[in-house]
C-alpha positions in Angstrom: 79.5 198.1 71.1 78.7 197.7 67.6 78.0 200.3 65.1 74.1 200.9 64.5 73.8 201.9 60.3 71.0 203.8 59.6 68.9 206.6 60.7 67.1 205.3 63.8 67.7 201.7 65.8 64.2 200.3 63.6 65.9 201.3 60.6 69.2 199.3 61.6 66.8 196.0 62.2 65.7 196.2 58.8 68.9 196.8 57.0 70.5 193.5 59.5 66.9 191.7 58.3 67.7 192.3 54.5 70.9 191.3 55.3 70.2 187.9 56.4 67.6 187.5 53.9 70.2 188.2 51.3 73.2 185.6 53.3 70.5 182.9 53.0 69.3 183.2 49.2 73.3 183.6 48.4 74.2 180.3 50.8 71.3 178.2 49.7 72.5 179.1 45.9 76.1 177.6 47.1 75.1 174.1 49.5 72.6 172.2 50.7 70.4 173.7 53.4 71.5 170.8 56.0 75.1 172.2 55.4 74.2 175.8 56.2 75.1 176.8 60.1 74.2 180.1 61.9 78.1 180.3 61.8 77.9 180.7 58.0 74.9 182.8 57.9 76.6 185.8 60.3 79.7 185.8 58.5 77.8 185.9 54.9 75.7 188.8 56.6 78.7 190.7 58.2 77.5 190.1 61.9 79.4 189.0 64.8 78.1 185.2 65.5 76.6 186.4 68.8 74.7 189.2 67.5 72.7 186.9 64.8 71.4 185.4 67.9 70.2 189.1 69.1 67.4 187.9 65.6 67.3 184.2 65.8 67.8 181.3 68.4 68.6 179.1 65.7 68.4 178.5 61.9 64.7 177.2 62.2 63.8 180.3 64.0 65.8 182.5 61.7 64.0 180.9 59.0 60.5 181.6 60.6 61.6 185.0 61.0 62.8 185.3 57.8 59.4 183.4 56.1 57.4 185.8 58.0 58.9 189.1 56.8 59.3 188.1 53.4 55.6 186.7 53.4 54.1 190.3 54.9 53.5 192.4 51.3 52.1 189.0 50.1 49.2 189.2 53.3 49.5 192.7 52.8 48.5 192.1 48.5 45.9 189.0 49.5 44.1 191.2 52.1 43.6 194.0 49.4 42.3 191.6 46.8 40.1 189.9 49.3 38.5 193.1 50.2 37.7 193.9 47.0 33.9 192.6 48.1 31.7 193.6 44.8 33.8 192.1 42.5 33.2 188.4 41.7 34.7 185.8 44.5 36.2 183.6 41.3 38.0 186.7 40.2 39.6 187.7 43.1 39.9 184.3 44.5 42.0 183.7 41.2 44.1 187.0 41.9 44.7 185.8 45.1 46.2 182.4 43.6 49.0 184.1 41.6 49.9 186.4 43.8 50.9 183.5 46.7 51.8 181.7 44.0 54.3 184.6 42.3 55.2 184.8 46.7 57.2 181.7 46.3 60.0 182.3 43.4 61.4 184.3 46.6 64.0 182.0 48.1 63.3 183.4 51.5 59.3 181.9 51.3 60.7 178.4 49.7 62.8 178.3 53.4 59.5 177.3 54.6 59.1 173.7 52.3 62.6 172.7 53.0 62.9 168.8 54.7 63.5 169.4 59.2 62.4 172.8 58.4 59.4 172.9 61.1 57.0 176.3 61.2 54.5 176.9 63.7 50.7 175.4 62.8 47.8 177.7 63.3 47.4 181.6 63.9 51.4 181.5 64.4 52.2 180.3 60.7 53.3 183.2 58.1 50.5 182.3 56.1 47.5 182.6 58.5 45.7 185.7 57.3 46.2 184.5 54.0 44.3 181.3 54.7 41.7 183.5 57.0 41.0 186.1 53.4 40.7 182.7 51.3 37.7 181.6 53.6 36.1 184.9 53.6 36.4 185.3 49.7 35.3 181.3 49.9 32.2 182.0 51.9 31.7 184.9 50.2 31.5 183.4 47.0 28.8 180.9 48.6 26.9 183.2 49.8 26.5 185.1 46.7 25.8 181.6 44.8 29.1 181.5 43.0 30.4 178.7 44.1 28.4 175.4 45.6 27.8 174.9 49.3 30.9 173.4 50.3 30.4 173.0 53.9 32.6 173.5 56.5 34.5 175.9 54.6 37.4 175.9 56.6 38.0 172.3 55.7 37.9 172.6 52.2 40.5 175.7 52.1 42.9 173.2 54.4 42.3 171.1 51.5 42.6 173.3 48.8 46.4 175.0 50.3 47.6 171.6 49.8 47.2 172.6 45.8 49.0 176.0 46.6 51.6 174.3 48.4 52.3 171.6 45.8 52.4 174.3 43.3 54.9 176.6 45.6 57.2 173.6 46.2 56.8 172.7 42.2 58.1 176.4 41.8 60.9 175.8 43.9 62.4 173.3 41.7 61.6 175.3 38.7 60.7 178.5 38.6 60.8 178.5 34.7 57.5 176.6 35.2 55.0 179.6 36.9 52.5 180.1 34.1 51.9 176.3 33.6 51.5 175.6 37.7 49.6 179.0 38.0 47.1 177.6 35.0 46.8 174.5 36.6 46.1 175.4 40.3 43.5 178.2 39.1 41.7 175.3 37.2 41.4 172.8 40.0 40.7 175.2 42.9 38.0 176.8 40.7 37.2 173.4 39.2 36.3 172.4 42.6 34.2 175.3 44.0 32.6 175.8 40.8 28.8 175.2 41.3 
């Protein structure tokens, strides 16, 4: 039976989780993500092959596992700002851009962009509540007269998280280049609510 590290059985899940986080951002450093089997990411994490399956069925659910643990201070961060109701929605809306935006120089979030790589749509992505606080802050701002009447607002955030996620894969290829994608995605999703 193996060895359980830590204080409690909860506390051994997270130190295995941190683990794995850490084999992936170390293996996708060294090959492609194609080349990368659950075989290598147990031995990088120090786990016996069949207990990475204990966590994951396979790399794509390892790496919705992994997408949706690294993601949770992000939704944790966005939820704050959102809430944040007497403040301006344009301010916090921008907040909430860098913030998702800063999200994805993790490794462990860019998992979720790479080709074959297939995440769940709907309430069962990472991101949902972050897509839920963006239409609140959205109709919020509406409401108030800050931005125009968009319509179906649910649409036009769909719309909108294609900016985020062109910027979060632009990150991904260089993260040297945060401050000029961050500048540019504020402008246009502002640009485009902006009565």
């Amino acid at each position: 039976m193996p060895r359980i590290r830590g204080a409690s059985i909860g506390e051994h899940h997270e130190m295995v989780w941190a683990d794995l986080a850490e084999a992936m951002r170390e293996l996708l450093l060294e090959r492609d993500y194609d080349a990368i089997t659950m075989g290598h990411i147990a031995a990088r994490a120090g786990l016996a092959r069949n207990t990475l399956y204990n966590y994951a069925t396979d790399k794509t659910a390892l790496v919705q596992a992994l997408t949706r643990r690294a993601g949770r201070p992000t939704v944790e961060r966005v939820s704050a700002i959102a809430a944040r109701s007497p403040e301006p929605a344009a301010v916090r809306l921008g907040e909430i851009i860098e913030v998702v935006l800063a999200a994805f120089t993790d490794q462990s979030l860019q998992l979720m962009f790479r080709p074959g790589t297939r995440l769940p749509k709907g309430p069962d992505t990472p991101f949902h509540e972050i897509v839920v606080e963006v239409q609140s802050v959205v109709r919020d701002g509406v409401a108030r007269g800050e931005f125009r009447d968009v319509g179906d607002v649910q649409l036009a955030v769909e719309l909108l998280s294609g900016v985020m996620r062109s910027g979060a894969e632009r990150l991904g290829r260089d993260p040297a280049a945060f401050a000029t994608t961050l500048h540019a995605a504020r402008e246009i999703i502002l640009a485009s609510l902006a009565r």
